[in-house]
C-alpha positions in Angstrom: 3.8 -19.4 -3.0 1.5 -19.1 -0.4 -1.2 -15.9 0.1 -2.4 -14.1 3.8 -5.4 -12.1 3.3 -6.3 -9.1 6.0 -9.9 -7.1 6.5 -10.2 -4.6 9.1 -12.8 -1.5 10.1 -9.7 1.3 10.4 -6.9 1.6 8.5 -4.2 1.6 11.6 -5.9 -2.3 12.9 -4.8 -2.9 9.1 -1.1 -1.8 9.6 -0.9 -3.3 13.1 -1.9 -6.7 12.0 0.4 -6.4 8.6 3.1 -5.4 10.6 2.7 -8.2 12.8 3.0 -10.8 10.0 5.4 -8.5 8.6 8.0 -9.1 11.3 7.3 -12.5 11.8 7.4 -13.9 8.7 10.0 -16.7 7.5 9.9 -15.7 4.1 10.2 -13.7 1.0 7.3 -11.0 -0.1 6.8 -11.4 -3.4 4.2 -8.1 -3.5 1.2 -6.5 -1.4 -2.1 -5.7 -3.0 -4.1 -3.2 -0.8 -8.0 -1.9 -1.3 -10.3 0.4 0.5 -14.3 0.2 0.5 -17.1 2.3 1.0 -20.5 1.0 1.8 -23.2 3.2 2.7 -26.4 2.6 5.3 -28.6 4.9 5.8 -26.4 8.0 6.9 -23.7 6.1 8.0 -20.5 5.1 6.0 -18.6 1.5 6.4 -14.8 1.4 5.4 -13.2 -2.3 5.0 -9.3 -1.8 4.5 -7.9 -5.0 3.1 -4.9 -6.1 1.9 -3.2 -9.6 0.7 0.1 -10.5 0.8 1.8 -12.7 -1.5 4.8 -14.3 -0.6 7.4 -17.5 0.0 7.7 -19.3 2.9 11.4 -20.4 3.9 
């Protein structure tokens, strides 16, 4: 069982590198965990999309 963790500003860079993996990966996904953050400075708001994938490699 191995994991592959991904972090990005914008939640379409998250589904272009998961899809990337996605399609080619030699392996079975076992299950996706996915989480969003919100940090604020100042006026400004941060997002961090993440996700980890948990699967078996063939």
């Amino acid at each position: 069982m191995q994991v592959k963790l991904f972090d990005e500003a914008h939640e379409l860079d998250l589904e272009a590198s998961i899809n990337k993996f996605l399609k080619d990966l030699d392996g079975d996904i076992i299950d996706i965990k996915y989480q969003v953050a919100i940090g604020i400075s100042g006026e400004e708001q941060i997002y961090c999309f993440s996700a980890m994938i948990i699967y078996n490699k063939n």
